[in-house]
Structure formats: C-alpha cells, structure tokens
Biopython code that builds the backbone (N, CA, C, O; Angstrom):
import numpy as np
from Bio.PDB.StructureBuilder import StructureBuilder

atoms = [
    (1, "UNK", "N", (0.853, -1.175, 0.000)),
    (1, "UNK", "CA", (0.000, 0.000, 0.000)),
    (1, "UNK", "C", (0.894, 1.231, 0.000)),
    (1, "UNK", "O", (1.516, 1.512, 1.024)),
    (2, "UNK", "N", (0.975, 1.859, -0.918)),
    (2, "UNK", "CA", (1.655, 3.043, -1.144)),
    (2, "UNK", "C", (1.677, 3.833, 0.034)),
    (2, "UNK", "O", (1.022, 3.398, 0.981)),
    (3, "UNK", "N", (2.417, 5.123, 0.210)),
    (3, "UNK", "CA", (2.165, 5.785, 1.402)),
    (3, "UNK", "C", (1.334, 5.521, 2.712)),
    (3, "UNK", "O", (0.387, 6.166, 3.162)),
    (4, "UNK", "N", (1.809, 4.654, 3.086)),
    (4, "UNK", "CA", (1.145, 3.877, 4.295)),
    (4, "UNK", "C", (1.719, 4.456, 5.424)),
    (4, "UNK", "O", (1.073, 4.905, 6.371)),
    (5, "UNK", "N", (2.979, 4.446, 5.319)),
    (5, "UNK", "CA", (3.706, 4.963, 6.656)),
    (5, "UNK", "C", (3.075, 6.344, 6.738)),
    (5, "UNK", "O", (2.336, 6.536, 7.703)),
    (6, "UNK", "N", (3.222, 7.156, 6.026)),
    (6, "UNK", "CA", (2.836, 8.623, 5.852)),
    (6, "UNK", "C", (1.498, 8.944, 5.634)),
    (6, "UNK", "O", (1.303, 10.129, 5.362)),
    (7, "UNK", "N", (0.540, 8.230, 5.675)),
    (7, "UNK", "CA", (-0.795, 8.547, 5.659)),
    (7, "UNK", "C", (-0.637, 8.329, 7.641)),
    (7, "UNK", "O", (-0.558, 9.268, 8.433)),
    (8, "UNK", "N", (-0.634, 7.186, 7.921)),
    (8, "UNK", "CA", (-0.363, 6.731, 9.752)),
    (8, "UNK", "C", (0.316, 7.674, 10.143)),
    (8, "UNK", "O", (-0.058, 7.871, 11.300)),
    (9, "UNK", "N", (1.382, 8.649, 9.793)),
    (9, "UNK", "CA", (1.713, 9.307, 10.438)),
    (9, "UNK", "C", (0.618, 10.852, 10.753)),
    (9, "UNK", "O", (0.327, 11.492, 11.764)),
    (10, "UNK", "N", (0.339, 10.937, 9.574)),
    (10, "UNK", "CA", (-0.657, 12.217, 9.310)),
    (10, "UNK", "C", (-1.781, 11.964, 10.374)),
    (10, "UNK", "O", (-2.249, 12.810, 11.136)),
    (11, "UNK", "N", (-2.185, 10.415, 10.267)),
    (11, "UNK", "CA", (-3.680, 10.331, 11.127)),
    (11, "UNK", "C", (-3.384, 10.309, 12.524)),
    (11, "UNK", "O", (-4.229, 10.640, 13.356)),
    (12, "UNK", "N", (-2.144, 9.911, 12.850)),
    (12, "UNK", "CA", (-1.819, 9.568, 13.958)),
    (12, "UNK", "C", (-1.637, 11.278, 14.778)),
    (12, "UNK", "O", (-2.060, 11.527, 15.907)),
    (13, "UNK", "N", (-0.944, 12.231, 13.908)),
    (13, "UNK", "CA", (-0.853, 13.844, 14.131)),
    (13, "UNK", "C", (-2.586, 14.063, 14.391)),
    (13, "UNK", "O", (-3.112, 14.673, 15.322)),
    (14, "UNK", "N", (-3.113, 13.506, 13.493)),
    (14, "UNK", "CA", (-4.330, 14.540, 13.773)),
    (14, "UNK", "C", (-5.048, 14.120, 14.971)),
    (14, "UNK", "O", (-5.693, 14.949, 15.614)),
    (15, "UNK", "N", (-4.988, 12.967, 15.300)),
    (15, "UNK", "CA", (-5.314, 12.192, 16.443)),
    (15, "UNK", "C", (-5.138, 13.357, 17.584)),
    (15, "UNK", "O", (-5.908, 14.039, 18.260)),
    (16, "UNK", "N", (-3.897, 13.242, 17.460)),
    (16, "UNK", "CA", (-2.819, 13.641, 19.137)),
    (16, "UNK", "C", (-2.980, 15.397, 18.886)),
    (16, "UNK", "O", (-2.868, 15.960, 19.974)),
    (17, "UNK", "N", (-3.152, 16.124, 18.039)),
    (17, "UNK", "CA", (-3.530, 17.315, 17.959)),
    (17, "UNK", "C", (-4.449, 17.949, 19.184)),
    (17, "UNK", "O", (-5.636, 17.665, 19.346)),
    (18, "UNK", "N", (-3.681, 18.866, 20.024)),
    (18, "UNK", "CA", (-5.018, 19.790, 20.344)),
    (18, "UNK", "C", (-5.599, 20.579, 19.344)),
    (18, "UNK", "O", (-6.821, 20.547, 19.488)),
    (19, "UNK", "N", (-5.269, 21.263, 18.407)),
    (19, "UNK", "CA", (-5.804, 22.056, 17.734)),
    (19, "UNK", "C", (-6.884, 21.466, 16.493)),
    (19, "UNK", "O", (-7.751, 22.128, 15.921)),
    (20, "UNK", "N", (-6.537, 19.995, 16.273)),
    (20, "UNK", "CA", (-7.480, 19.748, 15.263)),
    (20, "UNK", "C", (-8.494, 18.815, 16.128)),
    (20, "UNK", "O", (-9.472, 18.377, 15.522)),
    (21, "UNK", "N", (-8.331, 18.476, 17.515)),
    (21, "UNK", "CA", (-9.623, 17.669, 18.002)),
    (21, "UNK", "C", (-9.734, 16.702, 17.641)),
    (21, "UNK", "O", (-10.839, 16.276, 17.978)),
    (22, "UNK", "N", (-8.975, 15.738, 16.872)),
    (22, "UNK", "CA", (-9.381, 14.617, 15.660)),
    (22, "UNK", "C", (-9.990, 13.435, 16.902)),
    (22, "UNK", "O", (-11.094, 12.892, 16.852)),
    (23, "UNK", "N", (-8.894, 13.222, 18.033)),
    (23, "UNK", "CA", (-9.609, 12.318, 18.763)),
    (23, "UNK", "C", (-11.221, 12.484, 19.294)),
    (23, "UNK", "O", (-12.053, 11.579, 19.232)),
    (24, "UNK", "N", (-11.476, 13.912, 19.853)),
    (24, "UNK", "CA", (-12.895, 13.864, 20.053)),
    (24, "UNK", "C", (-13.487, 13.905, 19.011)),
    (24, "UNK", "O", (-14.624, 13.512, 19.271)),
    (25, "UNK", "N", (-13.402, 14.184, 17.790)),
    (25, "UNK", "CA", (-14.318, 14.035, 16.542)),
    (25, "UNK", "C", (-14.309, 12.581, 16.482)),
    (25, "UNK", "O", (-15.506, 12.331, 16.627)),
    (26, "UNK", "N", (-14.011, 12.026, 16.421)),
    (26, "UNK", "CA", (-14.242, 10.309, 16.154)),
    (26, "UNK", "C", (-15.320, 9.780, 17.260)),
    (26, "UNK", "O", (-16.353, 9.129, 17.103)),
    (27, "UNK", "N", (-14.678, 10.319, 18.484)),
    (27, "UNK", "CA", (-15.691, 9.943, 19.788)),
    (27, "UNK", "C", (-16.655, 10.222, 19.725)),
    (27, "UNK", "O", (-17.585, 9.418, 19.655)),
    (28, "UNK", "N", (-16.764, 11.363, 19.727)),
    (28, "UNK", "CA", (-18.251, 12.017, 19.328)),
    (28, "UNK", "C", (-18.932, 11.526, 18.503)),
    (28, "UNK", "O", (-20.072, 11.205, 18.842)),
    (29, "UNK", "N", (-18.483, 11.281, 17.092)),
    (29, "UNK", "CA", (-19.493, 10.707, 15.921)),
    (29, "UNK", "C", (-19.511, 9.209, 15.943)),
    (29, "UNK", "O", (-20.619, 8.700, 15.773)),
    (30, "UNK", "N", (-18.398, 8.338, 16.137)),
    (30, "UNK", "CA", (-18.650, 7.067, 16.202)),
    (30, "UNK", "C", (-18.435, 6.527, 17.581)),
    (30, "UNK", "O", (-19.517, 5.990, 17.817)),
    (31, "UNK", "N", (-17.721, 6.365, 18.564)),
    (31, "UNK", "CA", (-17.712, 5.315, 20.171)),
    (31, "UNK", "C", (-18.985, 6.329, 20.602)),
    (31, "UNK", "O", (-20.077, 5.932, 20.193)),
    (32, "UNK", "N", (-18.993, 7.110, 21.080)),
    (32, "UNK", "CA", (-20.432, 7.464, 22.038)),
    (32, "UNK", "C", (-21.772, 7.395, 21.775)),
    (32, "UNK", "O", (-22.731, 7.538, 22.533)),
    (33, "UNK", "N", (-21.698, 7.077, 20.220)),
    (33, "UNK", "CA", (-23.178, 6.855, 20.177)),
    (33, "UNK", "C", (-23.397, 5.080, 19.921)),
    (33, "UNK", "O", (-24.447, 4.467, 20.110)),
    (34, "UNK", "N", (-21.987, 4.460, 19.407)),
    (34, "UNK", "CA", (-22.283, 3.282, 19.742)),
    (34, "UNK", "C", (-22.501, 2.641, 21.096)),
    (34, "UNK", "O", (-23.165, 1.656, 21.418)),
    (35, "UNK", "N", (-21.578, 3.680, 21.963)),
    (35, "UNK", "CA", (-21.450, 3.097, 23.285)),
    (35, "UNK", "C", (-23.177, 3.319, 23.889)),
    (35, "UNK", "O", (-23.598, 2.579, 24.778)),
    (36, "UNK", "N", (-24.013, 4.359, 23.308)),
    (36, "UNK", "CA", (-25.325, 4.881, 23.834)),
    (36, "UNK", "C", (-26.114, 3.505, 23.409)),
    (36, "UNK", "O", (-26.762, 2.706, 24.085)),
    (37, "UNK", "N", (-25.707, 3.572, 21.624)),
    (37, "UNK", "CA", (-27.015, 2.190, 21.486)),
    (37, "UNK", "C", (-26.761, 0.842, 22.118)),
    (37, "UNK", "O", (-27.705, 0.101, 22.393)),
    (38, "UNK", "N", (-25.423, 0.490, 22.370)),
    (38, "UNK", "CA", (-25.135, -0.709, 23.005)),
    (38, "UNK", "C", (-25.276, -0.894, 24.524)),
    (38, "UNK", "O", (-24.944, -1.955, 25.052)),
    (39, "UNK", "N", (-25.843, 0.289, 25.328)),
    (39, "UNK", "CA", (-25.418, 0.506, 26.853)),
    (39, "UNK", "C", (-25.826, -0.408, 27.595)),
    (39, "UNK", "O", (-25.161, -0.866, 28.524)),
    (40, "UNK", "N", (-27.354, -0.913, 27.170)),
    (40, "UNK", "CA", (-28.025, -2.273, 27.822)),
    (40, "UNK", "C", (-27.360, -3.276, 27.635)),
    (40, "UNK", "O", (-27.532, -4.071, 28.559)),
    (41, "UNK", "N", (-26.595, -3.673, 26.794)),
    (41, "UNK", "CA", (-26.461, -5.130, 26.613)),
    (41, "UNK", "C", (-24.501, -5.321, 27.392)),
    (41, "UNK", "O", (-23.920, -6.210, 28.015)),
    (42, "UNK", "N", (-24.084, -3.833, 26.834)),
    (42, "UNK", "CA", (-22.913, -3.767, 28.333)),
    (42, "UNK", "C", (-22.964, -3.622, 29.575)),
    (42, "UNK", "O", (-21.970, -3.762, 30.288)),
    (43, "UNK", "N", (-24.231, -3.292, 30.053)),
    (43, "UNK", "CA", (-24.597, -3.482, 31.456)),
    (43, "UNK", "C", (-25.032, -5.106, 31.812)),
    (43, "UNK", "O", (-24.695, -5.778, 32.787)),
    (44, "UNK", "N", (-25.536, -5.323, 31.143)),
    (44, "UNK", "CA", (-25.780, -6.665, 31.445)),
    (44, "UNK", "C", (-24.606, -7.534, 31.166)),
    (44, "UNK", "O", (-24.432, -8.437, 31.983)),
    (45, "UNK", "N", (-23.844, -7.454, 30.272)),
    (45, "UNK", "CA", (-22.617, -8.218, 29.913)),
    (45, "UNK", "C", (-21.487, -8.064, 31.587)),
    (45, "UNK", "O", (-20.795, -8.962, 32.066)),
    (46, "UNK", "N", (-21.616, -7.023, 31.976)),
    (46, "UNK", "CA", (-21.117, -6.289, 32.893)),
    (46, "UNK", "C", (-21.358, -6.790, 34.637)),
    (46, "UNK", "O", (-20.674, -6.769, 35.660)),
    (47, "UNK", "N", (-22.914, -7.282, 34.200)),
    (47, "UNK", "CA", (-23.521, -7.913, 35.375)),
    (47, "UNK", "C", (-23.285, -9.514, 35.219)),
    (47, "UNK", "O", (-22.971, -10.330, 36.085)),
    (48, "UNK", "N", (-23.403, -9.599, 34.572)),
    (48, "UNK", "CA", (-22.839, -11.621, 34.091)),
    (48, "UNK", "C", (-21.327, -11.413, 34.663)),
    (48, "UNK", "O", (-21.040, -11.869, 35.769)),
    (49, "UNK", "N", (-20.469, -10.784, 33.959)),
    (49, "UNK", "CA", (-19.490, -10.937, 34.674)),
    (49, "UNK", "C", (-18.586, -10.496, 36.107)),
    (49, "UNK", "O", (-17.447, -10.732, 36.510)),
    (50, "UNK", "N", (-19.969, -9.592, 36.710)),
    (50, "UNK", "CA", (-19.682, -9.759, 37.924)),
    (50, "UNK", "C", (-20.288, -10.596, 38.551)),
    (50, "UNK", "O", (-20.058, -10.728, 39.753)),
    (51, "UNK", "N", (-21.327, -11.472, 37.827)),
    (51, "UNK", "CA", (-22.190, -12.970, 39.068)),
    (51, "UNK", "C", (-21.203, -13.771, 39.026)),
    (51, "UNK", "O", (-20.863, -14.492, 39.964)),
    (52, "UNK", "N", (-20.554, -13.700, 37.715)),
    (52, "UNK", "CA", (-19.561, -14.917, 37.525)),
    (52, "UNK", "C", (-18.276, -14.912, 38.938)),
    (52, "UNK", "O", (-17.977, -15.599, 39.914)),
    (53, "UNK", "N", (-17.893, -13.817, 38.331)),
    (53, "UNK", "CA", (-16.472, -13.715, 39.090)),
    (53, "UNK", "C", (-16.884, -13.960, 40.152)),
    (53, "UNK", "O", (-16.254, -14.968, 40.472)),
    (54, "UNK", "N", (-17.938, -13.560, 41.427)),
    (54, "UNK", "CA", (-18.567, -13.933, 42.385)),
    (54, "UNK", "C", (-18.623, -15.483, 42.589)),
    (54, "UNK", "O", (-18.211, -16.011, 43.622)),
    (55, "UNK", "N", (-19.106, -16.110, 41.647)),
    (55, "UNK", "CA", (-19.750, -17.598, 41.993)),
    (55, "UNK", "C", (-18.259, -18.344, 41.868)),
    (55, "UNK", "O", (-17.961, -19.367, 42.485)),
    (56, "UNK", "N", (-17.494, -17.719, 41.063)),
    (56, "UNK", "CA", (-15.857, -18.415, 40.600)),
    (56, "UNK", "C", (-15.042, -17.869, 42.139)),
    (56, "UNK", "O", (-14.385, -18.855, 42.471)),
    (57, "UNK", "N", (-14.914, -17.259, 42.716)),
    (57, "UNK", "CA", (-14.337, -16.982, 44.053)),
    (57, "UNK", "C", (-14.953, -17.998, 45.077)),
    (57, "UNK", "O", (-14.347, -19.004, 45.448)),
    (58, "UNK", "N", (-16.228, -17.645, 45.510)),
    (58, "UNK", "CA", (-16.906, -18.511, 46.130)),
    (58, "UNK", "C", (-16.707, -20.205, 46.129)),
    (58, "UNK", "O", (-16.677, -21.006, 47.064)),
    (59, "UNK", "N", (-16.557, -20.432, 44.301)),
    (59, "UNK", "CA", (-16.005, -22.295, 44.568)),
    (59, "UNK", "C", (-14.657, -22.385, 44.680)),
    (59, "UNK", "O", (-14.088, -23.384, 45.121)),
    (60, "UNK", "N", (-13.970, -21.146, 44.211)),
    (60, "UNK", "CA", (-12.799, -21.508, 45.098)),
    (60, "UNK", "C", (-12.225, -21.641, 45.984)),
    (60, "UNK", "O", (-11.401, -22.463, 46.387)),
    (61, "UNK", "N", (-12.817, -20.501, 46.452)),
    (61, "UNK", "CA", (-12.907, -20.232, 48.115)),
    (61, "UNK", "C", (-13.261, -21.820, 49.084)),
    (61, "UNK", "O", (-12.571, -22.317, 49.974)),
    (62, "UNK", "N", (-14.027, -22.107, 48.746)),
    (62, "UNK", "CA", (-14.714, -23.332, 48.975)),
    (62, "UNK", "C", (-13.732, -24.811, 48.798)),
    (62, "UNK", "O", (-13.722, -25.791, 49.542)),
    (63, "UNK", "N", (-12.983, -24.577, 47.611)),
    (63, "UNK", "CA", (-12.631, -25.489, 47.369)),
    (63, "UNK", "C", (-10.982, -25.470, 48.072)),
    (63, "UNK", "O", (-10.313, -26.502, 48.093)),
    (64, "UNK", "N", (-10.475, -24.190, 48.612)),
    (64, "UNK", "CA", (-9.669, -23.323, 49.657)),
    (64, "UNK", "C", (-9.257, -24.245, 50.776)),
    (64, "UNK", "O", (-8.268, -24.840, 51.205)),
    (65, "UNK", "N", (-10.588, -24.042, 51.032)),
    (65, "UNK", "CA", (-11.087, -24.739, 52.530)),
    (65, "UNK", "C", (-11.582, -25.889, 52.783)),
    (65, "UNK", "O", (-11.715, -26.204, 53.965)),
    (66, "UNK", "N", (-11.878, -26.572, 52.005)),
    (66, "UNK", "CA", (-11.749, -27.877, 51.699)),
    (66, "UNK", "C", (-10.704, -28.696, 51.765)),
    (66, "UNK", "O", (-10.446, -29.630, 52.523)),
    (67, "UNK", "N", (-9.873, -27.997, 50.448)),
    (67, "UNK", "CA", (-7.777, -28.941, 50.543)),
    (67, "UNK", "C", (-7.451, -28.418, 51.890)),
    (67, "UNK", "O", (-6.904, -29.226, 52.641)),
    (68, "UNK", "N", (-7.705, -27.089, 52.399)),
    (68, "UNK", "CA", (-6.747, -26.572, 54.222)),
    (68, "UNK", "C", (-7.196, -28.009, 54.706)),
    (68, "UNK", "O", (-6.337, -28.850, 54.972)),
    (69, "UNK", "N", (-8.445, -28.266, 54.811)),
    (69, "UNK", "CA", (-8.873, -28.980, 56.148)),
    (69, "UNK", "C", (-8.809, -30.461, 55.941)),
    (69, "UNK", "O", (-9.066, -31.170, 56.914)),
    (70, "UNK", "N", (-8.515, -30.994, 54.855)),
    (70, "UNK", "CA", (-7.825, -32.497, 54.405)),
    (70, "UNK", "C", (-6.666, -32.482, 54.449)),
    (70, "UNK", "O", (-6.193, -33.541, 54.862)),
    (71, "UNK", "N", (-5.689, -31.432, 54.104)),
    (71, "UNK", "CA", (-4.258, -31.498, 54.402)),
    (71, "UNK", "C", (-4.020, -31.240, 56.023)),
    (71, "UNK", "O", (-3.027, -31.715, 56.572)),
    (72, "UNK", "N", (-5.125, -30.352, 56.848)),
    (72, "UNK", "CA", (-4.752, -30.191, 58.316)),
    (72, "UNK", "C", (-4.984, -31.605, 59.043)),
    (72, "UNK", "O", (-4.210, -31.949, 59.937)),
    (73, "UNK", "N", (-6.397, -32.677, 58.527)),
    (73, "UNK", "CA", (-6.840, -33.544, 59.374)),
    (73, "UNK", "C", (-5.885, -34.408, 58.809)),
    (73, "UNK", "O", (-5.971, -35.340, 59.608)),
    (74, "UNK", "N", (-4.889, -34.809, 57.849)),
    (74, "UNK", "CA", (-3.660, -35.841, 57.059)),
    (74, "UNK", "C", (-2.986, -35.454, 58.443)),
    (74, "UNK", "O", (-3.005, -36.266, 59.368)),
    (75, "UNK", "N", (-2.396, -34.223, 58.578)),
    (75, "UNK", "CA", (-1.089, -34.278, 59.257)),
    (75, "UNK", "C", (-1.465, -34.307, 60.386)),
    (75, "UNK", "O", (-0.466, -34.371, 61.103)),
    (76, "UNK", "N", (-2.658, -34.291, 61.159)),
    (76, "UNK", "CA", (-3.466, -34.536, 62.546)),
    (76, "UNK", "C", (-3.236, -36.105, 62.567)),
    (76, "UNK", "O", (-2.652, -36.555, 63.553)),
    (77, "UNK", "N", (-3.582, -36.852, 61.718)),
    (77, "UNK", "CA", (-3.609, -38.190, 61.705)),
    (77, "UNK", "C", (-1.795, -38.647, 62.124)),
    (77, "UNK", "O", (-1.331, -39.051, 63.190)),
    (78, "UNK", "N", (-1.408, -38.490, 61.367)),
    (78, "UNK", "CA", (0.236, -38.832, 61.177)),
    (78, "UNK", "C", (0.888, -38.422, 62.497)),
    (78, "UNK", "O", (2.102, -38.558, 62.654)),
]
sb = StructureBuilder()
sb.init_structure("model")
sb.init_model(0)
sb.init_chain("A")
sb.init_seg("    ")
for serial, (resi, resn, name, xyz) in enumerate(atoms, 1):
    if name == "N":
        sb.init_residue(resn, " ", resi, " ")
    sb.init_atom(name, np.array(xyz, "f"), 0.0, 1.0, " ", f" {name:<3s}", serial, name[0])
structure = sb.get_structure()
C-alpha cells in the first residue's frame, strides 16, 4: 500500500492534535453513540461478569477450605 507509513503518520498527528480535536471528533461521531445504542447489553454483559467472578471466588474459596482442612486432618492423623 503506497504511502502507508505517511498517511499513519498524518492520522496519527491529527489524532494527538489539540488544535485539530481529531480524537474527540471520532468519539463524538462514532464510540459514544455506539457506546449509547449498546449501553443495555454492556450493562448486562457487565452484570454476568460480575455474578460470575462472584460464583468463581466462592467455589474456590470453597474449594480453599476444603484442601486446608484435608491437608490439616492428614497431618493430625500422622
């Protein structure tokens, strides 16, 4: 692709620009309004993976205290 480096560099300037805004122009017209129409289904994606991480601590936790107290009652025995 012809001028590749030098187009990336140009977009990458206009990006990082205060004066041309390029990063909030993108935000503005494309992530915030996707982020608006998608907001339900990242809240909920959001909530799944905090039941998860919850229920995944909990069997570990569980499963924690389980090996402590078979490795404590082994060396109780011995």
């Amino acid at each position: 692709f012809p001028f590749y480096y030098e187009i990336k560099i140009i977009l990458v300037l206009w990006l990082l620009s205060p004066a041309t805004k390029g990063s909030s122009i993108l935000y503005r017209r494309f992530v915030h309004p996707a982020l608006i129409r998608r907001e339900a289904e990242i809240d909920d994606a959001l909530a799944r993976a905090t039941e998860q991480g919850y229920t995944a601590v909990l069997h570990l936790g569980t499963k924690g205290v389980n090996y402590a107290t078979t490795v404590l009652m082994q060396t109780a025995i011995k």
